[in-house]
N, C-alpha and C positions, 0 to 999 in steps of 0.2 A: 116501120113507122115513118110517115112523112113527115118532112119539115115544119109541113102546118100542123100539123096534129103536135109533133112535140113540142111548137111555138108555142099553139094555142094552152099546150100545157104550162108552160113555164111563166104566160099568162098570171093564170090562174095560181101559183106558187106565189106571184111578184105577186098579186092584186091581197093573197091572205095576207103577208109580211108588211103589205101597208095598210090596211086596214089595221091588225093590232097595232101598229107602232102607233097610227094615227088615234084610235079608240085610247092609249092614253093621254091622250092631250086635254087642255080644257077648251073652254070658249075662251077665254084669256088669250091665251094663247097664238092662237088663229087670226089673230088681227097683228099680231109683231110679225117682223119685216121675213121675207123669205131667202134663201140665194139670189134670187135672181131680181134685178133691178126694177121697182116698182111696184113689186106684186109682193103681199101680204102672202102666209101661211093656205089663206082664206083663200087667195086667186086660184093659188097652184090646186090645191082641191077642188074648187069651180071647174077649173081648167080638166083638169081628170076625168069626171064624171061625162061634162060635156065631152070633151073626145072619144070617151068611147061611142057616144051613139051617135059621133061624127063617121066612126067605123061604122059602126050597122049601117049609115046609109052607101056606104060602100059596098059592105059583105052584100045588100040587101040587091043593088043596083049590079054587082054581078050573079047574080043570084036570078036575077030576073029580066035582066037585059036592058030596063027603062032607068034614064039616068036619074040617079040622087044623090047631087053633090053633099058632101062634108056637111059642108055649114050655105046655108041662103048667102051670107056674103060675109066679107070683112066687119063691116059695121056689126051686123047683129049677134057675130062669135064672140067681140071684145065686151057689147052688149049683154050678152048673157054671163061671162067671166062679170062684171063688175056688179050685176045684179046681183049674183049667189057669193059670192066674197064674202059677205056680213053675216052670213048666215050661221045658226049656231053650229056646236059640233054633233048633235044628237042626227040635223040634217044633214047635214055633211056628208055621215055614216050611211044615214038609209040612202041619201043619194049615190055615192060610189058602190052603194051595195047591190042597189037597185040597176043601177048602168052596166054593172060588172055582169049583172045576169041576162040581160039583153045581147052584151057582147057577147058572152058565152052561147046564149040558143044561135045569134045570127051565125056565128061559125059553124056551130054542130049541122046547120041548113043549107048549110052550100054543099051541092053537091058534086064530087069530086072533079066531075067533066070541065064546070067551072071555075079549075083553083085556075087556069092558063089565063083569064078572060083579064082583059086591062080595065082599069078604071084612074079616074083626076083626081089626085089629093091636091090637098089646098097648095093653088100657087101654079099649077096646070102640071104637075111632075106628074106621071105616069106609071102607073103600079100593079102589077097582076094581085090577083084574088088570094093568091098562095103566097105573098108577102106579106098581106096585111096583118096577121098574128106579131111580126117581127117590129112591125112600126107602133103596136099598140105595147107588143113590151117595153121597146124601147122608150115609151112614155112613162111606163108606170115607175119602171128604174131609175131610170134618171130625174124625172120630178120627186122620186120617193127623195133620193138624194137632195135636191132643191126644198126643200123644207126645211132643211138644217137641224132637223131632228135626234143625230147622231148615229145614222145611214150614209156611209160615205161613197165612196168612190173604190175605197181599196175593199169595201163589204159585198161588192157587187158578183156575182156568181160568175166562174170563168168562162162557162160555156156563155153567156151573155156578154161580156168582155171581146171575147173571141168574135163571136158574130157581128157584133155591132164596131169593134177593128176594121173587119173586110168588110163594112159595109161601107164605112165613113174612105177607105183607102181607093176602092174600086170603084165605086160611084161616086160619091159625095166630092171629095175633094181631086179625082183624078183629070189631069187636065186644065184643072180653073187657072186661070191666067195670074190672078192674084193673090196664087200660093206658091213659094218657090221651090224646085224639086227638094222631093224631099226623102232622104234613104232612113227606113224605119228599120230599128235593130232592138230586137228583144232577147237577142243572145249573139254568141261569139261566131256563129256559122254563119257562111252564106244561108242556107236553108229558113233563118232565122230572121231575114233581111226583107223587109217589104217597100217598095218607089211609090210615090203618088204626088201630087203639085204638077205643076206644070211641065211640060219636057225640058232636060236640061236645053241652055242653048249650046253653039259650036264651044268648044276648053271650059264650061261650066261644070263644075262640077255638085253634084248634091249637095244638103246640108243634111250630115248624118245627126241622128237623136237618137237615143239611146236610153232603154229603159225597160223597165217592165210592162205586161198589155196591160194592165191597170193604170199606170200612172202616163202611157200612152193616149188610153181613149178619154184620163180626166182632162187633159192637155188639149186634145185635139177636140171638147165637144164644148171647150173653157167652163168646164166645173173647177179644175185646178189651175196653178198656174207654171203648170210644169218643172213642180216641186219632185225632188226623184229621176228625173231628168239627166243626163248629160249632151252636149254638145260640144264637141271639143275645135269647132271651128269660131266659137263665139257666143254671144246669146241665143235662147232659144228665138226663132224668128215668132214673127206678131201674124196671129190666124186671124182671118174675117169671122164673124159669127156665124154661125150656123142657121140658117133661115128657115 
C-alpha cells in the first residue's frame, strides 16, 4: 500500500469522525467563536468544504497536466469562507459531505504515473501529487481540533502525529532563520532526538524540548501552548505562526 492510498484512507477515517462530531451541533452553535482568532465555528467549516475542492483543482491539474490553482486568488478564498459562515448546520453537512466526495473520486483518478508530478499550493510552495492526501488530512485534523468541540490535540491518531511531526520538522520549520535551533526529545535516546530551526551558530547550543509527539505537534502548529512540555534551559521559545 502507498502512502497515498493509505493518506487517502485515513482521509476518509478523519472526514467520518468530523462529520459525526459536527452533525451533533446545532445552528446555535456554529456562530460561537472557534480556536482560532476571528473565525466562528461557521468559518472553520466553510473553510473545510471549500479546501477540499481547493485539492481537486490540484489532484485535477496533475492529473491532466493544464494548470488549476487552489483558489482564483486571495480575495475570492476569504470571500467564499465569509459568505458560507452563516450558514445553517443541515448545509454545512451536505456541503462537507458533498466536497468530501469529490475529494475522494479526484484521488481514486489520478493515475499512478502522476503521484511524482509537482503542483502550487496556495502561497507558490510546491508539492507532488502523492502528497496531497497528507496536506488534506492535515486540514481536517486539525481544524476538527479548531472547533473546540471536545477533539483535542492529545485525541489525534499517532500515525497522524507522527507524520505531520516529520513534516513540520523536515520542511516546515527546518532552516527558517526565525526559529532557533531547536533539539526535539520524545524520549530518553539519542534515537529519540530530532534538530530543526535554524543551524546552530559557532558555541550555540540547541534549545532542547522535551515531551511527548502529541503535545510536540500541539506546540509546534500553536494549537497548544506547550502545556506538557519541558525545557530545562528556560521558557519554551516563541514560534512564528504557521502560514
Amino acid at each position: 500500500m502507498t502512502d497515498y492510498v493509505r493518506d487517502a484512507l485515513a482521509v476518509q477515517e478523519a472526514t467520518d469522525r468530523l462529520l459525526t462530531a459536527v452533525a451533533a451541533l446545532d445552528d446555535a452553535s456554529l456562530v460561537s467563536p472557534s480556536e482560532l482568532p476571528g473565525w466562528t465555528r461557521g468559518h472553520v467549516l466553510a473553510h473545510l468544504a471549500r479546501n477540499a475542492d481547493a485539492l481537486v483543482n490540484l489532484l485535477t491539474w496533475a492529473r491532466t497536466g493544464q494548470e488549476t490553482p487552489m483558489y482564483a486568488d486571495a480575495q475570492t478564498r476569504d470571500a467564499e469562507i465569509l459568505r458560507d459562515a452563516a450558514r445553517p448546520l443541515a448545509v454545512h453537512l451536505d456541503d462537507l459531505r458533498a466536497s468530501a466526495t469529490r475529494f475522494d473520486a479526484a484521488v481514486t483518478a489520478l493515475p499512478p504515473e502522476r503521484l511524482p508530478y509537482e503542483v502550487a499550493l496556495r502561497g507558490g510552495v510546491r508539492e507532488s501529487a502523492a502528497g496531497l492526501p497528507l496536506r488534506r488530512l492535515a486540514e481536517v485534523e486539525l481544524h476538527h481540533v479548531d472547533l473546540g468541540i471536545g477533539y483535542a490535540v492529545a485525541d489525534l491518531p499517532a500515525p497522524f502525529v507522527e507524520s505531520q511531526l516529520s513534516v513540520l520538522i523536515r520542511t516546515r520549520f527546518a532552516g527558517r532563520p526565525d526559529i532557533p535551533p531547536l533539539r526535539l526529545a520524545t524520549g530518553p535516546g539519542e534515537g529519540d532526538v530530532r534538530h530543526t530551526g535554524r543551524p546552530a551558530a559557532p558555541g550555540e547550543s540547541p534549545v532542547t524540548v522535551t515531551g511527548s509527539p502529541a503535545a510536540l505537534l500541539g506546540w509546534l502548529t500553536g494549537r497548544t501552548d506547550g502545556t506538557g512540555l519541558s525545557c530545562p534551559n528556560g521558557p519554551l521559545p516563541v514560534l512564528p505562526a504557521l502560514g
